[in-house]
N, C-alpha and C positions, 0 to 999 in steps of 0.2 A: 504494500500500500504506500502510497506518497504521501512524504511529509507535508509537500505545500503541493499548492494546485492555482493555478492561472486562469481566469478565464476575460474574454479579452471581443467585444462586441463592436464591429464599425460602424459607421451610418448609413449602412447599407443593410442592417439588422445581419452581418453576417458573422457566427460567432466560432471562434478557436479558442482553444483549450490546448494544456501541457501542464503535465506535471514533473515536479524536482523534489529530492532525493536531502537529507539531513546535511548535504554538504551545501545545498542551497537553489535558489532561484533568483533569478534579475530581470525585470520588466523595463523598460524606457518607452513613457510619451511623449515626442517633440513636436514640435512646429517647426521652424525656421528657425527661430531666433531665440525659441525659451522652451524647456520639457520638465518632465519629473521624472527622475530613475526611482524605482526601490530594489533593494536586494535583500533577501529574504534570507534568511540562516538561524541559527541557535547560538543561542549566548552560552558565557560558561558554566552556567546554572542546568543547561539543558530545554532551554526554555527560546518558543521560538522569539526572534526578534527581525525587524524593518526597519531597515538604514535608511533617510528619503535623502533626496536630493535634488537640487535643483541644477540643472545643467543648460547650456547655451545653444542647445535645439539641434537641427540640424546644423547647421553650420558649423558646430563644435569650435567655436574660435576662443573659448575660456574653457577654463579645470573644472571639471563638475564643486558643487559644496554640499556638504551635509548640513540641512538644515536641522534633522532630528532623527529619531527612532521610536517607534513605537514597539512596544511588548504589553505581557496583561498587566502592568503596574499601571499603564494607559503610554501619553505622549509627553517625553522629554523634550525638547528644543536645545539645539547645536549650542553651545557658546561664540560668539562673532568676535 
């Protein structure tokens, strides 16, 4: 059974699915100019966690940032 599971709907109602494995999963939405990655893994407790990020879209012309993480304690925020 998979630990995480993706699913993933266009505006075209057309939908896809994948699943990943305790070493992890990574999703990226972009535009042009601005996206969101998360990447999905377990922290050292064993417990799942979500890294997010904001990154520079397609165009990838800056370093992605982590703006936080989410796990079941709820939502941290990065330090800037």
């Amino acid at each position: 059974m998979a630990r995480f599971y993706t699913s993933v709907t266009n505006s075209r109602g057309n939908l896809t699915t994948a699943q990943g494995t305790k070493e992890g999963q990574s999703a990226h939405i972009r535009g042009w100019d601005v996206g969101v990655k998360i990447d999905a893994g377990v922290d050292n407790y064993g417990r799942d966690i979500f890294l997010i990020y904001r990154t520079s879209g397609s165009h990838g012309r800056t370093s992605d940032e982590c703006i936080g993480w989410i796990n079941e304690d709820g939502f941290t925020a990065a330090d800037h």
